[in-house]
C-alpha positions in Angstrom: -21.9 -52.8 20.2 -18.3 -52.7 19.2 -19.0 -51.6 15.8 -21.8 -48.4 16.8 -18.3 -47.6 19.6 -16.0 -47.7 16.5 -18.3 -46.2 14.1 -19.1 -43.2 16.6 -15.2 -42.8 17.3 -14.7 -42.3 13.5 -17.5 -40.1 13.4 -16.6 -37.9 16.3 -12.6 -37.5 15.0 -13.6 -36.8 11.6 -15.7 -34.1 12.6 -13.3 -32.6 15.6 -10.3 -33.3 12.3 -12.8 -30.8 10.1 -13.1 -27.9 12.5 -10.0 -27.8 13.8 -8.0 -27.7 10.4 -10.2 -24.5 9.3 -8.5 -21.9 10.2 -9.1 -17.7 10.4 -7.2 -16.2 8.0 -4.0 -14.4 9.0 -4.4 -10.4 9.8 -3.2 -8.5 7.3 1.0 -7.2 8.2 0.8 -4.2 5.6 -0.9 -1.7 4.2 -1.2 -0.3 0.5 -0.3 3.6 -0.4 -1.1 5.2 -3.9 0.2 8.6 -5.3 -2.2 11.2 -7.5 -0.5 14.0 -9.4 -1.8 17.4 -10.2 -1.0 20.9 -10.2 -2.8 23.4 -8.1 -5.9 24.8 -10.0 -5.8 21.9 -12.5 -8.4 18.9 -12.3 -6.8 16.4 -14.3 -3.8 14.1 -13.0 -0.2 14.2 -14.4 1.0 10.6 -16.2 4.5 10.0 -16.3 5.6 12.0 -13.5 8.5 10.5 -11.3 7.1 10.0 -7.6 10.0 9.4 -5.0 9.3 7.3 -1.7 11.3 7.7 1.4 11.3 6.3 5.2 12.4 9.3 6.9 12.3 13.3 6.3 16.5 13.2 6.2 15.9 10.4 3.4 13.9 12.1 1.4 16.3 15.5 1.8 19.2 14.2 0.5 16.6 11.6 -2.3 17.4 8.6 -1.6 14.6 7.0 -1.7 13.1 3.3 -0.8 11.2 3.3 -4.2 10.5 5.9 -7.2 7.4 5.4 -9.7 6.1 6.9 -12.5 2.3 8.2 -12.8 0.8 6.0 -15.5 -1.9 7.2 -17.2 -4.5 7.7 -14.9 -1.8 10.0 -12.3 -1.1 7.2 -10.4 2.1 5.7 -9.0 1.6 2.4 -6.9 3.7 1.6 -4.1 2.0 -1.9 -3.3 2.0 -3.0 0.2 3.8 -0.9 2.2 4.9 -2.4 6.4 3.6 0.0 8.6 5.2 3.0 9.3 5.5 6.6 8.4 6.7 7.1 5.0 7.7 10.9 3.2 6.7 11.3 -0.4 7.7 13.7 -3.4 7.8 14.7 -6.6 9.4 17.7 -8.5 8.4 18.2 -12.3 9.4 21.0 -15.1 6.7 22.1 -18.1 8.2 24.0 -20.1 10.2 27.1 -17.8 8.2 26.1 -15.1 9.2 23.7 -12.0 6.4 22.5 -9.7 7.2 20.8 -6.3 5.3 18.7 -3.9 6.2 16.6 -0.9 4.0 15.0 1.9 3.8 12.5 4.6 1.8 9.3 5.4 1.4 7.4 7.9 0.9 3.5 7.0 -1.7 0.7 8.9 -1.8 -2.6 8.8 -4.8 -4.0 6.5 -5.5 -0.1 5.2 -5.2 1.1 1.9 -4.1 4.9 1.0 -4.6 6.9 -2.0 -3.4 10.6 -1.4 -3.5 13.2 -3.9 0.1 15.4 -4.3 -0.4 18.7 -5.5 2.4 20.5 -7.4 2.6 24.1 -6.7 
């Protein structure tokens, strides 16, 4: 009797030690933001343009900027995981004579990933 006691006590805390060690995974804190390039009209995206990102609209004003990417070669410039918040984006690019200008705003969620496309008038 003191052995099927001991044997169901070892039985019971192994299995109460199994379920209570899996745990849910953690909620995601941040969210991810991505850049496209183009000019109005055009339907390709432009590589090696220089995206700036800024916290505030006074930030990005005055350029100083949290982080600044280039396009690679698909238009795209990667910010990662961003914490949520709103964030103010830009980018300013000369061909030629020409200068093209674009800016926007995005607001970032927790566990949601962004791509936005910037169009450079």
């Amino acid at each position: 009797m003191k052995n099927k006691t001991l044997l169901a006590f070892v039985l019971l805390f192994g299995i109460t030690t199994l379920f209570t060690n899996c745990s849910k995974e953690d909620p995601a804190t941040t969210g991810g933001f991505t850049v496209k390039v183009k000019l109005d009209g055009s339907t390709g995206f432009l590589t090696n343009v220089l995206v700036g990102l800024a916290t505030s609209e006074q930030n990005l004003d005055n350029s100083l900027y949290l982080q600044e990417l280039d396009t690679d070669a698909n238009g795209t410039a990667d910010f990662g995981q961003l914490n949520p918040g709103n964030y103010f984006f830009d980018c300013y690019h000369i061909i030629g004579s020409d200068n093209y200008y674009g800016e926007g705003q995005v607001q970032i969620t927790a566990g949601t990933d962004l791509e936005v496309t910037l169009t450079l008038l």
